[in-house]
C-alpha positions in Angstrom: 0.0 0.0 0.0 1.4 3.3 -0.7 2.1 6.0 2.2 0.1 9.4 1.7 1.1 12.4 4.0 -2.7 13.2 3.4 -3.6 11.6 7.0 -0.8 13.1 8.3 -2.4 16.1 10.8 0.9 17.8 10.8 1.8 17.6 7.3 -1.6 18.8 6.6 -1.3 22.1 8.9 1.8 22.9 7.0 0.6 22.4 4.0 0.3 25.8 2.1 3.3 26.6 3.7 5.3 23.7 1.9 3.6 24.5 -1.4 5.0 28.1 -0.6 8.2 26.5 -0.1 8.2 24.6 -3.5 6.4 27.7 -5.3 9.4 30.2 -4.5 11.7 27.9 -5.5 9.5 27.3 -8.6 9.1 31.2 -9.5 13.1 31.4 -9.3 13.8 28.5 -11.7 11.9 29.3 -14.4 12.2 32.9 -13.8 16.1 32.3 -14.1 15.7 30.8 -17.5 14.0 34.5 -18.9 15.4 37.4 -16.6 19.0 36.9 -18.3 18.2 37.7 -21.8 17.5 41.4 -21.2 20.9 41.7 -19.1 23.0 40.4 -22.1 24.4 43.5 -23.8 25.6 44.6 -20.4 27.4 40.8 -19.8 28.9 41.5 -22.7 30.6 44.3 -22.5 31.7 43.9 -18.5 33.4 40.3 -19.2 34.5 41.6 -23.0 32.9 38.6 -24.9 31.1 38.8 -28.3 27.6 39.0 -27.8 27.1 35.3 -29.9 29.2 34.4 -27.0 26.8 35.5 -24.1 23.9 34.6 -25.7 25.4 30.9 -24.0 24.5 32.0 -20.5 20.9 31.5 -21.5 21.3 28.8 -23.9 23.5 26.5 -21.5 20.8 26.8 -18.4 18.1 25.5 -20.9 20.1 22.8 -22.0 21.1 21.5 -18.8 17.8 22.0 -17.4 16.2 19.9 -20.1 19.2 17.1 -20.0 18.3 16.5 -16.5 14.9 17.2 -16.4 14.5 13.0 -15.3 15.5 14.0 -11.5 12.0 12.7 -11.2 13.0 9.3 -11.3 15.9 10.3 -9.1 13.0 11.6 -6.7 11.0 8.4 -7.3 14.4 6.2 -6.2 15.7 8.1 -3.5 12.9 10.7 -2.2 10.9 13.5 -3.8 11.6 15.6 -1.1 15.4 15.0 -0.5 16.1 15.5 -4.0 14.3 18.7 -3.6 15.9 19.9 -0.7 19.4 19.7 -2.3 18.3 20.7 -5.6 17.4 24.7 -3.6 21.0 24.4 -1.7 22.9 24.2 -5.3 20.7 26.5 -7.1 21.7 29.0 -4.6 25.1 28.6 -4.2 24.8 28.5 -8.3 22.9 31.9 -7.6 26.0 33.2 -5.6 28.7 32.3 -8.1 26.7 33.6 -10.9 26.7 37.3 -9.7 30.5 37.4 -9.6 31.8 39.6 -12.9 35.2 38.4 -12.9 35.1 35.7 -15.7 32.8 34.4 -18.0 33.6 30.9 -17.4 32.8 31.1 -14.0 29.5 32.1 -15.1 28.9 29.6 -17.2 30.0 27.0 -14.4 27.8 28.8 -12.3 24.8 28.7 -14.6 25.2 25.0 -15.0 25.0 24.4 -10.7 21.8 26.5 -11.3 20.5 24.5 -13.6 21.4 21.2 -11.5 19.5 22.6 -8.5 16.5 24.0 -10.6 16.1 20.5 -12.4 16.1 18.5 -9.2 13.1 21.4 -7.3 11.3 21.6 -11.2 11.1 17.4 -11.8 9.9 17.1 -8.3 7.6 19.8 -7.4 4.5 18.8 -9.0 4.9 15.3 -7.3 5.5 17.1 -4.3 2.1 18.5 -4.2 0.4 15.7 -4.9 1.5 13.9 -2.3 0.9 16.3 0.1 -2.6 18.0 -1.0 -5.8 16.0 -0.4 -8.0 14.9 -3.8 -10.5 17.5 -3.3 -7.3 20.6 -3.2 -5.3 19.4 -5.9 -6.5 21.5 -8.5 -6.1 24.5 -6.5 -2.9 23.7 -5.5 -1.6 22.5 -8.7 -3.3 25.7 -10.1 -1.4 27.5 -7.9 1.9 25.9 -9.0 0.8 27.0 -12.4 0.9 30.4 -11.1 3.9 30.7 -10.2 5.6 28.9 -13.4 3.9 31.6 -15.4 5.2 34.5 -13.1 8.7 32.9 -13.5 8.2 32.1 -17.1 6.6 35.3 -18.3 8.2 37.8 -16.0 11.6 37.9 -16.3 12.4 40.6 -18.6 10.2 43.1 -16.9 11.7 42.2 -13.5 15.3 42.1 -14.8 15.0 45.4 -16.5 13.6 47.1 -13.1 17.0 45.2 -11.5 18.9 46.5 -14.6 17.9 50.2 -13.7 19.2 50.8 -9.8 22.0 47.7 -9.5 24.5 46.1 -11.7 23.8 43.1 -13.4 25.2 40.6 -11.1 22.0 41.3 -8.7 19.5 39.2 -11.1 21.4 36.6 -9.9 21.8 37.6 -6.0 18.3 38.4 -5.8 18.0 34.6 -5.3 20.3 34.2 -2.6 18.0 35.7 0.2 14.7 34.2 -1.3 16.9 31.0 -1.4 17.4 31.3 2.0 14.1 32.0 3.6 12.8 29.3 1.5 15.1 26.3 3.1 14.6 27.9 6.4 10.9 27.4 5.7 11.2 23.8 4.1 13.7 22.7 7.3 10.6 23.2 9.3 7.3 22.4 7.5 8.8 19.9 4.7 8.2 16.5 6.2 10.7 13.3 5.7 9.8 11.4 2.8 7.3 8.5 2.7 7.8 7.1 -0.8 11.4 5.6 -2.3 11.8 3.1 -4.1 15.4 2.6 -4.1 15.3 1.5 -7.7 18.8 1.5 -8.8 19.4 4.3 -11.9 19.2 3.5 -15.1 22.7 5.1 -16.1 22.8 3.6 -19.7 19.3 5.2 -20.4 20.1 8.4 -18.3 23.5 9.0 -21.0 21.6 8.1 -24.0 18.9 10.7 -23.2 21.3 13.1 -22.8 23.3 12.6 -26.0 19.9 13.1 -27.8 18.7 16.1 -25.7 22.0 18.1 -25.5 23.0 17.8 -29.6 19.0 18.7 -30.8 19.5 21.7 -28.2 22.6 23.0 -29.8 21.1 22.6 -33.4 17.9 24.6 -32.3 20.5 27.3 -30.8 23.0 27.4 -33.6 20.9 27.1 -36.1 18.9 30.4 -35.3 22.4 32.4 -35.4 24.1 30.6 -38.8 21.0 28.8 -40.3 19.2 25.3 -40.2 20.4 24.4 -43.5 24.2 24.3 -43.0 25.8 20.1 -43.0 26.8 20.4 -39.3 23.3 21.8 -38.1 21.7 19.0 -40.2 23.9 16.4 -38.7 23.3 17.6 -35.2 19.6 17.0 -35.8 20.3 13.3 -37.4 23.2 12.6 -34.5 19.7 13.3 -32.0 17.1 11.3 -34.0 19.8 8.2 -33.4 20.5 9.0 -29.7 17.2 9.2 -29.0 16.8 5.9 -31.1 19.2 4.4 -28.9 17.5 5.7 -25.8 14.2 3.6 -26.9 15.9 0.4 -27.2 18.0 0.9 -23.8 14.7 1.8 -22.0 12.2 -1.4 -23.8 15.1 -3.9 -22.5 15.5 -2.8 -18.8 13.9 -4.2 -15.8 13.7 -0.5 -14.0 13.8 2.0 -17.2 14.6 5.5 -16.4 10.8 6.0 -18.1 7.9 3.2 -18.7 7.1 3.8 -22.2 3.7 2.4 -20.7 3.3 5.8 -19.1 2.7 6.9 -22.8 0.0 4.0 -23.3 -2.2 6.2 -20.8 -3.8 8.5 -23.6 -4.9 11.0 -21.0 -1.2 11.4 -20.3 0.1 11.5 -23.5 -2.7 13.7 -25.3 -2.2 16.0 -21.8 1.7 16.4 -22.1 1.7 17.4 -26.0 -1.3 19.8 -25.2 0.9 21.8 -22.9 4.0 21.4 -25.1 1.9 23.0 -27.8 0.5 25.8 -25.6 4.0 26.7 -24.3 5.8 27.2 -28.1 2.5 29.0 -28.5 2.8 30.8 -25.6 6.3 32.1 -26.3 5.6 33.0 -29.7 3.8 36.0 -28.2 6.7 36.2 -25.6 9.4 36.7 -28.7 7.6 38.9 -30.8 5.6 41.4 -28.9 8.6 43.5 -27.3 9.3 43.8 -31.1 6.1 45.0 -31.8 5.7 47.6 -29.1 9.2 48.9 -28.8 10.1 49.0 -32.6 7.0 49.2 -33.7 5.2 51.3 -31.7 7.6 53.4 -30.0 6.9 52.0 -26.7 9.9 52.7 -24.0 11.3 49.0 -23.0 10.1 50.0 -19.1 6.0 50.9 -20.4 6.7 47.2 -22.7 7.2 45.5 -19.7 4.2 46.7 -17.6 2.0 46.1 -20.5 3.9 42.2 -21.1 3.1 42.1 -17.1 -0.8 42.0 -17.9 -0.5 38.4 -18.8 1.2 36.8 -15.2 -1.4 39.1 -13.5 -3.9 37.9 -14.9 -2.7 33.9 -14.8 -1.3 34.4 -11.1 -5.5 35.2 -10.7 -7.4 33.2 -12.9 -5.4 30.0 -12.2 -5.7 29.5 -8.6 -9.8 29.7 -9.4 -9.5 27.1 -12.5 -7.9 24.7 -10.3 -10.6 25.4 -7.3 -13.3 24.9 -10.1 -11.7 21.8 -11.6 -11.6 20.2 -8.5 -15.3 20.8 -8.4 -16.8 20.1 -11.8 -13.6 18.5 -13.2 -10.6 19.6 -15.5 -12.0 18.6 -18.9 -14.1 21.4 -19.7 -12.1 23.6 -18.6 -9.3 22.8 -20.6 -11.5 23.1 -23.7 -12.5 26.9 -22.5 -8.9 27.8 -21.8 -7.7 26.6 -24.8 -10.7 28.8 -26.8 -9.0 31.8 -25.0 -5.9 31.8 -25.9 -7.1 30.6 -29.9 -8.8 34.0 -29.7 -5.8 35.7 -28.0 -3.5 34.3 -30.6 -6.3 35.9 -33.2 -6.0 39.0 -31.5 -2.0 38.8 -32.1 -2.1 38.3 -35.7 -4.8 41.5 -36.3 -2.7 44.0 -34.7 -1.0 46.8 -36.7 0.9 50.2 -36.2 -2.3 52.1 -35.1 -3.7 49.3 -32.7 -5.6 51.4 -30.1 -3.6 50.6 -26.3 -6.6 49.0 -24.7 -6.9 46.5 -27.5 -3.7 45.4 -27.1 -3.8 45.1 -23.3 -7.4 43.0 -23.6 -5.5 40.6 -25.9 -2.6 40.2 -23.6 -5.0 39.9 -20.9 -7.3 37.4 -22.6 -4.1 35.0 -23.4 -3.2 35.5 -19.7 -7.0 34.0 -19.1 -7.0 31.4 -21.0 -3.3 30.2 -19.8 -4.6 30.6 -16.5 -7.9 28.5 -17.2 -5.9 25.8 -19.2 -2.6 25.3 -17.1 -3.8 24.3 -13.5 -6.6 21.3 -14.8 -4.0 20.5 -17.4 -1.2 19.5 -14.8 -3.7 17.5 -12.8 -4.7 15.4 -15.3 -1.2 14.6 -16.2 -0.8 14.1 -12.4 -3.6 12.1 -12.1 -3.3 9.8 -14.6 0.1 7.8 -13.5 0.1 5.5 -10.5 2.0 7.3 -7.0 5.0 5.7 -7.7 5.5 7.5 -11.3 4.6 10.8 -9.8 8.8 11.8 -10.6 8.9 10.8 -13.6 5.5 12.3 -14.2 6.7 15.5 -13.1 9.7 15.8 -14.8 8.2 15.1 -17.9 6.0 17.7 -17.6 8.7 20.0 -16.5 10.8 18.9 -19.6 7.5 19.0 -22.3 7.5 23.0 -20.9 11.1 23.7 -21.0 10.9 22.0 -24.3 8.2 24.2 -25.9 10.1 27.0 -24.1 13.2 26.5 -26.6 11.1 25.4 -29.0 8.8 28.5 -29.1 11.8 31.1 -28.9 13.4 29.3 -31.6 10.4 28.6 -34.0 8.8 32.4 -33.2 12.3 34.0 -34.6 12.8 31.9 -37.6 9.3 31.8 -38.9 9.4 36.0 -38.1 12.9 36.8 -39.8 11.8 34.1 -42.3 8.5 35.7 -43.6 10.3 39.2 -43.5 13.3 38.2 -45.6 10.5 36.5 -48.1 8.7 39.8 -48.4 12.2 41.8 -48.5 13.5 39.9 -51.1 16.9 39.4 -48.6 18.3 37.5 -45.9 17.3 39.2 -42.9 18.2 38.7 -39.0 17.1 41.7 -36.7 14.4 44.6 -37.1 13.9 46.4 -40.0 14.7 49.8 -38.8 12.2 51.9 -40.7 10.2 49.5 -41.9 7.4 48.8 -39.7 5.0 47.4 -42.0 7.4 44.9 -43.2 7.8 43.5 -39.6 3.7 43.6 -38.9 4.2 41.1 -42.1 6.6 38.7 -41.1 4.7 38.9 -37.2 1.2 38.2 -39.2 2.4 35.6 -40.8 4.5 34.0 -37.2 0.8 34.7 -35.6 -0.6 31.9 -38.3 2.1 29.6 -36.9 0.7 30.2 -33.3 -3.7 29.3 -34.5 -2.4 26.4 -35.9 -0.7 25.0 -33.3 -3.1 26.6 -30.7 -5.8 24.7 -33.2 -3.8 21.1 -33.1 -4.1 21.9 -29.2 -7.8 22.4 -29.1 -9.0 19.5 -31.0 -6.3 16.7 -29.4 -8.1 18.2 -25.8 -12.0 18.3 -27.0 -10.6 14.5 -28.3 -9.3 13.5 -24.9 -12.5 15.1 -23.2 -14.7 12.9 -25.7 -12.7 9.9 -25.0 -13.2 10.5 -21.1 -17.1 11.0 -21.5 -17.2 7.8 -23.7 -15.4 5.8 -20.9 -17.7 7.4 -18.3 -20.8 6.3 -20.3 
């Protein structure tokens, strides 16, 4: 029989505290993945390396993050929560190292320890919760979770460019270090000793496959955005992947204790769930990519008035989401799935129909709409993926959930750029890479036309989840 801290009465008084334990620590490992970008030109200048070459202190975070994105199964073997716990202690000291300007290999070092800790809290957190929370407060708490992976997600540049204005850059990074803090002083007290191990032994020879398939597609997807996807070596990368990951199949059918049970992805629910919120995430980021563009460039907007207006959409999702995942857990997450993804189809309309003379409260009912529908979608979304594995999968659950939104994080940035530079050099008649400076109309082209990308996949989205909600009601009957 499997142990449940839900009968637990102290576990159960502590338990919004330990889901603000895992949040914080949620907030600062996705928000680390988005708050660097806007800091690069200064990184680049204060270590006196080519900006190409800083664009790596994002790039290598996401990489690593994704390559070990399996510490669920780590947290399945040895303990959700002492995976966890260590995972906060090396993000922080990552957090510490990072801030130092004296060389830009000591960042990069730096940024990997960050990534190590934030893949241990990301692959565990969900399974955290689900352990703790009652049936009847899971939406609501995995809603809440959701909240605090689009604050993380979606606020980054706005909060690093407020950082960026008083302090120098190093503090994006030391602003971690006292939140880091409180939040293992907190977890030493209300985070209880782990119930559930397994003690499975890894499955290294599955683990270093993975990772040769995740780490070489990464680098293709990165280096292909600066040099172009047609070059051999790009190519090669992508086919070097493809057989890694080949290899990774046959390792995982033949072992007794596979670092993931392909027979998770015989669960349709699960499946159908996790490529939903891949989808919605390159979707997502689409939108994230392409609207400073359109209201700094285009419209004139100062990059500090961009931000507030980008902040509409975590608002709005740190609101609505809590509610969606209250309401699921009342009238279930099906419908509501369908009804968040409706929002955000229209929000990606919305996207594709504005031009230069847009009036300001259209575009902030847009933004806010797609912040709706995230925050409708996300929360009922999670707990059917959470749901729908048996307690001892939770891990693995978890962390591929965190890795199918990480994914559609490098996915989206990388697919929103090409198809945007893409459609503009079409129109141009020439290659182009950055903003046509003076030629606004030619950019609300290529963005039109990146937009189309976004319904389509938002589309593929909507019908795989009124599918999966029709399948349920079949069952049911």
């Amino acid at each position: 029989m499997v142990q449940s801290y839900v009968k637990d009465p102290k576990v159960q008084k502590n338990r919004w505290w330990i889901i603000i334990a895992v949040g914080m620590f949620t907030i600062m490992s996705t928000l680390d993945a988005s708050i660097v970008n806007i800091a690069l030109p200064v990184m680049s200048k204060d270590l006196h390396v080519p900006m190409n070459q800083a664009e790596w202190v994002v790039s290598i975070y996401l990489i690593v993050i994704c390559a070990l994105l399996l510490m669920g199964k780590l947290g399945d073997s040895l303990g959700k929560i002492r995976v966890f716990r260590l995972g906060t202690v090396l993000f922080t000291i990552g957090s510490l190292l990072a801030g130092f300007n004296h060389s830009f290999y000591l960042l990069l070092f730096a940024r990997v320890m960050q990534a190590l800790g934030a893949s241990m809290t990301m692959a565990n957190n969900n399974g955290i919760i689900i352990e703790v929370f009652p049936q009847n407060e899971r939406g609501k708490a995995l809603g809440l979770i959701g909240s605090f992976v689009a604050v993380g997600s979606i606020a980054g540049p706005g909060i690093g460019g407020l950082i960026l204005g008083a302090l120098p850059w190093g503090y994006i990074f030391w602003i971690n270090i006292p939140i880091g803090i409180i939040t293992m002083i907190v977890g030493h007290f209300v985070l209880p000793k782990d119930l559930q191990t397994s003690h499975q032994p890894i499955d290294w020879g599955g683990f270093g496959s993975y990772v040769l398939a995740i780490v070489p597609f990464f680098l293709a997807v990165s280096l292909g955005q600066e040099v172009g996807f047609g070059k051999p070596w790009i190519i090669g990368l992508f086919i070097f992947a493809v057989l890694a990951f080949g290899l990774f199949v046959a390792i995982e059918h033949h072992r007794q204790t596979p670092l993931v049970s392909f027979k998770l992805f015989a669960n349709h629910e699960f499946t159908v769930s996790l490529l939903t919120g891949f989808l919605i995430f390159v979707t997502n980021f689409f939108s994230n990519v392409i609207t400073p563009f359109y209201l700094e460039n285009a419209r004139g907007f100062s990059a500090t008035h961009a931000g507030y207006l980008m902040m509409v959409f975590p608002i709005v999702q740190v609101i609505i989401a809590p509610l969606s995942g209250s309401l699921s857990d009342k009238i279930g997450p099906y419908f509501l799935t369908l009804v968040g993804l409706g929002a955000i189809l229209i929000a990606q309309v919305g996207y594709a129909m504005w031009h230069l003379a847009s009036p300001l409260w259209v575009i902030i009912v847009i933004i806010a709409v797609n912040g709706f529908g995230n925050g409708v979608f996300q929360s009922p979304n999670n707990t059917i993926i959470m749901s729908a594995v048996a307690p001892k999968d939770l891990g693995i659950a978890g962390g591929l959930n965190a890795l199918a939104r990480n994914l559609g994080m490098v996915v989206g940035i990388s697919a929103a750029t090409t198809t945007l530079f893409a459609a503009m050099s079409h129109t141009a008649g020439h290659h182009m890479s950055t903003y046509p400076t003076g030629h606004n109309q030619l950019f609300i082209s290529g963005m039109r036309v990146a937009f189309v990308v976004a319904i389509i996949l938002c589309v593929i989205a909507f019908i795989l989840t009124a599918y999966r909600m029709w399948q349920n009601r079949k069952q049911t009957a």
